[in-house]
C-alpha positions in Angstrom: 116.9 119.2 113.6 114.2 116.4 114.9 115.1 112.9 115.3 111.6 112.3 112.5 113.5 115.0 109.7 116.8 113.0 110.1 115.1 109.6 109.4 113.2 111.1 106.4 116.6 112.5 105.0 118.3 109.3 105.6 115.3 107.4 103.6 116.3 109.5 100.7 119.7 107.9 100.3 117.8 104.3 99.8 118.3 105.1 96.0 121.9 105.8 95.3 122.7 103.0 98.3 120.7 100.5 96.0 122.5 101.7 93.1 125.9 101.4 94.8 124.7 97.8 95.9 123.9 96.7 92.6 126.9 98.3 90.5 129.9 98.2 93.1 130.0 96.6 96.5 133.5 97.6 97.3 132.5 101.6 97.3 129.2 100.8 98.7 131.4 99.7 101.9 133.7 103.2 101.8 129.8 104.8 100.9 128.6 103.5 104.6 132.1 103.8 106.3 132.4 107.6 105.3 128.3 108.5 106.8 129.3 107.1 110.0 132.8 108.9 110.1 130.7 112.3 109.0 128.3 111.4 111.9 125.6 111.1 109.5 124.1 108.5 111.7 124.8 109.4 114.9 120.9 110.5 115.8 120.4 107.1 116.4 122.6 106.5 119.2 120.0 108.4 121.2 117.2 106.5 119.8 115.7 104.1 122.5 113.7 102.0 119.7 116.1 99.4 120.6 113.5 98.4 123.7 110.8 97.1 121.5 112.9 94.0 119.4 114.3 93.5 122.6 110.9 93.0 124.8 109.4 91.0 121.1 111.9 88.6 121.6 111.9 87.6 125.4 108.3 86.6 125.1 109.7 83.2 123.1 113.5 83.3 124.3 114.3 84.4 127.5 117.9 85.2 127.8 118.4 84.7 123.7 121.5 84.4 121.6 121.0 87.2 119.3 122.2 88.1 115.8 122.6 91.7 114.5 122.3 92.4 111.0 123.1 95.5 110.0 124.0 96.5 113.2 125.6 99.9 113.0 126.8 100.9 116.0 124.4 99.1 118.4 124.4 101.8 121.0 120.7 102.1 120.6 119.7 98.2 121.5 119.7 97.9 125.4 121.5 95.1 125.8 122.3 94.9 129.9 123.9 92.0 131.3 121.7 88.6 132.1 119.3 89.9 129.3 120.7 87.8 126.6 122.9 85.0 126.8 125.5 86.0 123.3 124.8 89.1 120.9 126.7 89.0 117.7 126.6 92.2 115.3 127.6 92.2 111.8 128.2 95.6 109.8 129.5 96.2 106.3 130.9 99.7 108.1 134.2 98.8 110.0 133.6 102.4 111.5 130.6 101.2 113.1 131.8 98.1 114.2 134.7 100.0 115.8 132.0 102.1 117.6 130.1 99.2 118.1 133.3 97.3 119.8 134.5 99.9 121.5 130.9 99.6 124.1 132.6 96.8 125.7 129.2 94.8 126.5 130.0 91.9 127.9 129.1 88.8 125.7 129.2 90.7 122.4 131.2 89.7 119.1 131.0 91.7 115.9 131.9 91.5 112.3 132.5 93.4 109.5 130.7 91.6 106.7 127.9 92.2 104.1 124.4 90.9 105.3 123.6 89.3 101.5 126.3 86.9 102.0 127.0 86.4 105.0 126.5 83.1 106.6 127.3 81.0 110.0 127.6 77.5 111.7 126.2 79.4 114.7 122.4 79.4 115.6 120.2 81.9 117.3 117.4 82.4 118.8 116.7 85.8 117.5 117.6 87.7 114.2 117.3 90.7 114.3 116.6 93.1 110.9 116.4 96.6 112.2 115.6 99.1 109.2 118.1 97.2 106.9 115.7 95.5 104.2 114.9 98.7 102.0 119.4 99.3 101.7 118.9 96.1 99.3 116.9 95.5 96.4 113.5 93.9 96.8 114.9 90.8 95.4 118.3 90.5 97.5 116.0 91.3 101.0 113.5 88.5 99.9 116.5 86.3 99.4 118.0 87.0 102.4 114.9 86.7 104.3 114.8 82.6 102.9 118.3 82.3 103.7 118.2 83.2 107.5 115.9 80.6 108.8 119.0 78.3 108.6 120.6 80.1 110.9 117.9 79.9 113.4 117.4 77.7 116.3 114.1 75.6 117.0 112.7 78.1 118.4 114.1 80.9 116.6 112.6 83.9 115.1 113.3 86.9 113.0 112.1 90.5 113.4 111.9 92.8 111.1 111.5 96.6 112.0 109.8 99.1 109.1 110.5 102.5 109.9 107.4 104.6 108.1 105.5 101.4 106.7 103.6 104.0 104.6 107.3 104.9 102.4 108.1 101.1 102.8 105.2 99.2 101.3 107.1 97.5 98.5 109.0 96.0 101.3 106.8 95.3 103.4 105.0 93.1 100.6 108.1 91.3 100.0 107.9 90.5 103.9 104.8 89.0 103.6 105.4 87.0 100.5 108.8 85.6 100.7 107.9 82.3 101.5 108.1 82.6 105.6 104.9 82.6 108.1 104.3 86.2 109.8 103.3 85.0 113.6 103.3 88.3 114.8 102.6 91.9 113.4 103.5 94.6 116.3 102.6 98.5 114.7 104.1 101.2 116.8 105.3 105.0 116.8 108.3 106.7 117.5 107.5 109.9 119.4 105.3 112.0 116.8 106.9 110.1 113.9 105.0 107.7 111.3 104.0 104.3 111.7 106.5 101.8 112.8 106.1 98.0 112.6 107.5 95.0 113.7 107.3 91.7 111.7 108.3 88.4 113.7 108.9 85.4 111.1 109.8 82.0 111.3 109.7 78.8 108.7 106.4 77.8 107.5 106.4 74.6 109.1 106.7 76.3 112.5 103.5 78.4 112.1 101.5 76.4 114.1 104.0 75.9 117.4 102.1 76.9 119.9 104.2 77.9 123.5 106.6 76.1 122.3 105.6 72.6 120.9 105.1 72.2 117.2 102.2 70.2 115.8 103.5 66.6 116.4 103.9 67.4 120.1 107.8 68.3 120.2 109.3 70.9 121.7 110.7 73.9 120.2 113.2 74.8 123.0 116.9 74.7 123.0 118.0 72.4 125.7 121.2 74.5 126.8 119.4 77.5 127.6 119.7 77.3 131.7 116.3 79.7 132.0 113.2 78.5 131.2 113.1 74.9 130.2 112.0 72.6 127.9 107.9 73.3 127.0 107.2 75.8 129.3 104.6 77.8 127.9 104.4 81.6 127.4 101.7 83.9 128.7 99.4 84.0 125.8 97.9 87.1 127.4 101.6 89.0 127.3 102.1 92.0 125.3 105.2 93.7 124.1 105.6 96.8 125.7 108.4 99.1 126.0 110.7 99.9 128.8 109.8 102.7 131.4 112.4 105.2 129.1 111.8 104.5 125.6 109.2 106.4 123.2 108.5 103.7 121.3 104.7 102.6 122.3 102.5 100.0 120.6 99.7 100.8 119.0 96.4 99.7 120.1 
């Protein structure tokens, strides 16, 4: 079977996962837990998708701290050592956090923990939402979208990836209207599949920070991040692109 008929299948258990979410959190947990011990979701692992949110986010953090919601088992998101500073996963599946734990990256911590609730003294400079919003009901993923900028830092982001935007669009609407700026708006494909995108948010005051430095002239860095520094501007004319191995290509 092809990598595109095992994403459509998986789609179609968006209904009875909402379902579970909404009437019983608990077996939504042993719901995920027995997929991943089934191998349900083991296709992924060989997806290289995990380039793209990776090469989205070094254009405004090199060497970020990253945070992982919805996680699974991670394999998928290259994450080789000096390319991030701290990546932190967080998985209502204790299976996949084993998976996920049992990598042994270096600088990694995960959690077994439901993304509605969860929370954090930590900040980051990345969150990262990979085909998690349409699990939840429209109103829980708008509420969790307002929720994360908290746990940003200054000149934090969040992406969002939509697998098939075209199956998606209710989410995709909730994306653009749940209160946070859209700065960037990357479509891609998979191979042959359907139309990917990746939404990069932030807070609405932020939406006019330009390489760094918001509109009263400050800067939007994090001052214990050794590379880079403080204000130095991005190449306005850089655009995402995936590594040499991955499928994933933007779209003109």
């Amino acid at each position: 079977m092809t990598n595109a008929f095992l994403r459509a299948v998986a789609h179609l258990f968006r209904i009875p996962v909402r379902v579970l979410i909404r009437s019983n959190p608990r077996m939504n947990s042993v719901w995920w837990n027995a997929q991943y011990r089934l191998g349900f979701w083991r296709y992924l692992d060989g997806m290289s998708d995990g380039e793209m949110p990776l090469s989205l986010i070094e254009t405004w953090a090199p060497r970020p701290a990253i945070l992982d919601l919805g996680c699974g088992t991670s394999v998928n998101l290259p994450l080789a050592p000096g390319r991030y500073r701290h990546y932190h996963g967080v998985d209502l599946s204790s299976r996949a956090i084993e998976a996920a734990r049992a990598l042994g990256r270096p600088d990694t911590s995960f959690e077994v923990a439901d993304i509605r609730t969860f929370d954090t003294a930590e900040r980051y400079d990345a969150i990262l939402l990979r085909e998690v919003i349409y699990y939840l009901t429209e109103d829980e993923s708008a509420a969790l979208l307002r929720r994360l900028p908290a746990m940003l830092t200054p000149r934090g982001r969040i992406v969002v990836q939509i697998y098939d935007v075209t199956r998606a669009e209710e989410f995709v609407r909730v994306i653009r209207t749940c209160g946070l700026s859209v700065t960037e708006e990357v479509p891609a494909r998979l191979g042959d599949g359907p139309a990917v995108a990746f939404f990069v948010l932030t807070r609405p005051d932020d939406a006019e920070r330009v390489d760094g430095r918001a509109r009263d002239g400050s800067v939007g860095w994090d001052p214990a991040e050794p590379t880079g520094g403080p204000g130095r501007a991005a190449d306005p004319a850089a655009r995402v692109r995936p590594g040499p191995a991955a499928p994933t290509t933007a779209v003109p």
